[in-house]
C-alpha positions as a Markdown table, in Angstrom:
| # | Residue | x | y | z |
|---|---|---|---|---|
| 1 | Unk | -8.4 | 20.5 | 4.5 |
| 2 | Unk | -5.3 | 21.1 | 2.2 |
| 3 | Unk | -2.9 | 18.8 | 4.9 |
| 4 | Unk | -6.0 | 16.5 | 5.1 |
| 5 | Unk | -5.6 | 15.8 | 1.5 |
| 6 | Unk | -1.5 | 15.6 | 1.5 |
| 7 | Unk | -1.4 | 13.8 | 4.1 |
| 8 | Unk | -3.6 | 11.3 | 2.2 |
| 9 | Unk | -1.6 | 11.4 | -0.9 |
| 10 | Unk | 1.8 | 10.9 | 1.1 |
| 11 | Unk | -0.7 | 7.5 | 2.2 |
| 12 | Unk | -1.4 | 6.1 | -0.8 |
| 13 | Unk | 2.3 | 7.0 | -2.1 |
| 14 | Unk | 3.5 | 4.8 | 0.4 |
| 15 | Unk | 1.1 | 2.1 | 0.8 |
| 16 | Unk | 2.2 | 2.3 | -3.8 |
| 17 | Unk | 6.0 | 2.1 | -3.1 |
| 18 | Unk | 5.7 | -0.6 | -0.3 |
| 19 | Unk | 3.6 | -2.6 | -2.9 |
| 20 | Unk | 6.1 | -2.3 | -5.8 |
| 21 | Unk | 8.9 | -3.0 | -3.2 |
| 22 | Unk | 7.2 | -6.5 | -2.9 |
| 23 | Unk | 6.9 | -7.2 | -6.3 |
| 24 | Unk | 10.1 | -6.3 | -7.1 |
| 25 | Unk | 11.4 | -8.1 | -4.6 |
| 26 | Unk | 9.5 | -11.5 | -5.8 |
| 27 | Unk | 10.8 | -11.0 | -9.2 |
| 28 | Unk | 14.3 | -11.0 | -8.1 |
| 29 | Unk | 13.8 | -14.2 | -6.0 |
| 30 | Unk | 12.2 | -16.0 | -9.1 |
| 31 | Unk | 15.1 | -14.8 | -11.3 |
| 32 | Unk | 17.6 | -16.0 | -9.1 |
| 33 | Unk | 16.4 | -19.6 | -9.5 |
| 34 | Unk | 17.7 | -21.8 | -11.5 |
| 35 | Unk | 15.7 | -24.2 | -13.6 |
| 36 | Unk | 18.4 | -26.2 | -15.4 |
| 37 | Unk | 17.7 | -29.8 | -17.3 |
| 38 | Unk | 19.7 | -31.6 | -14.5 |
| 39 | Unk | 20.1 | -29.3 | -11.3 |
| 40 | Unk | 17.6 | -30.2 | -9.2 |
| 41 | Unk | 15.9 | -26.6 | -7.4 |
| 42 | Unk | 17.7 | -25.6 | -4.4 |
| 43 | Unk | 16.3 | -22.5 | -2.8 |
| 44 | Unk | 19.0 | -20.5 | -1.2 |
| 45 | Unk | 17.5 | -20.0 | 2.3 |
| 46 | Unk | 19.3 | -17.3 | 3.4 |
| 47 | Unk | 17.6 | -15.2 | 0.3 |
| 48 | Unk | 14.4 | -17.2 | 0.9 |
| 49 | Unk | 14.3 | -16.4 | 4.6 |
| 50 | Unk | 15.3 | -12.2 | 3.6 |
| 51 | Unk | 12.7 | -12.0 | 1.0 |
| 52 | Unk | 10.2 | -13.6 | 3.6 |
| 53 | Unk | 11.4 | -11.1 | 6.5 |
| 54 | Unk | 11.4 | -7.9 | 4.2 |
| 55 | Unk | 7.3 | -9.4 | 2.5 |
| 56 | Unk | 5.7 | -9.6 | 6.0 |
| 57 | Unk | 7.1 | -6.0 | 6.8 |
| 58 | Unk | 5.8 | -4.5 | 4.2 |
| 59 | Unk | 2.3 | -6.2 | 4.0 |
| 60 | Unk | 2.1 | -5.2 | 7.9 |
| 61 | Unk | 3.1 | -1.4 | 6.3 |
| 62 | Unk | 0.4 | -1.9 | 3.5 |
| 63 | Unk | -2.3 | -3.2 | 6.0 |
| 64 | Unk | -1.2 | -0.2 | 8.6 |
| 65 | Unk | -1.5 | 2.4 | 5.5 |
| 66 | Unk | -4.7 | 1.1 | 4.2 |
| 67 | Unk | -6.4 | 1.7 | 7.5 |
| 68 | Unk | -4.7 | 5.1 | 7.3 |
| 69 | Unk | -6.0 | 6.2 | 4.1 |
| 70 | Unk | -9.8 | 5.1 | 5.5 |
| 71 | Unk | -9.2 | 7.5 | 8.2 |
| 72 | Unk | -8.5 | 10.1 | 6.1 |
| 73 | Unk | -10.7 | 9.5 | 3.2 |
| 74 | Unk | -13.8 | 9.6 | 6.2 |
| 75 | Unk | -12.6 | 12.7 | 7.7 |
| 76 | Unk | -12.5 | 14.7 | 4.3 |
| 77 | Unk | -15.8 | 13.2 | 3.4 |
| 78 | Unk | -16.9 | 15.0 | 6.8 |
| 79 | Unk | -15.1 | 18.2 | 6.3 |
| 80 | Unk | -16.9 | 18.4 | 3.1 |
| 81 | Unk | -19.8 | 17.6 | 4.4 |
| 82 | Unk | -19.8 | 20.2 | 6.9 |
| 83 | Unk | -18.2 | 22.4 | 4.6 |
| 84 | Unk | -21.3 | 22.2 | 2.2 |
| 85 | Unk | -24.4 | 24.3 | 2.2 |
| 86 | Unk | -27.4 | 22.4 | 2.1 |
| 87 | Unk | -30.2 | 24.6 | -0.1 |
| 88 | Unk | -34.1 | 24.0 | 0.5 |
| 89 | Unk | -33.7 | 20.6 | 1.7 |
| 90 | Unk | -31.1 | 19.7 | -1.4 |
| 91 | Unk | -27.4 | 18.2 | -0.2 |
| 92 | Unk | -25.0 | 19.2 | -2.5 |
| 93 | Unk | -22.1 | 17.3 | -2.2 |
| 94 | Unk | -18.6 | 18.7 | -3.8 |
């Protein structure tokens, strides 16, 4: 039950750094643009097109960890379930 749970933790860790990942990197694209009083905005599209690239791989890690941690949070709950006397009928759940 211990890896259960670590292995859960090292889940969420990841899905937490993938997430910060993409919010740093949105940050650093709106920094980089310039809003002056005559310079019309001109994206730079090779930043645009690697801050596109590196977004959808990390919401495709975030939506393949968020399925992960399910997994695990529904086999604890069943290991702890099973784990769990039950006493005159009463479920005590930890």
């Amino acid at each position: 039950m211990l890896t259960s749970y670590s292995a859960l933790q090292n889940a969420v860790l990841a899905r937490n750094i993938a997430t910060g990942q993409m919010i740093q990197a949105s940050n650093n694209l709106m920094s980089s643009i310039s809003f002056g009083n005559s310079q019309p905005l001109k994206p730079s599209f090779a930043q645009a097109d690697i801050f596109e690239l590196q977004n959808k791989s990390n919401e495709t890690k975030v939506g393949i960890l968020n399925k992960l941690i399910e997994a695990y949070e529904k086999a604890l709950g069943n290991k702890i379930n099973r784990s769990t006397p039950k006493f005159g009928g009463v479920d005590y759940k930890a």
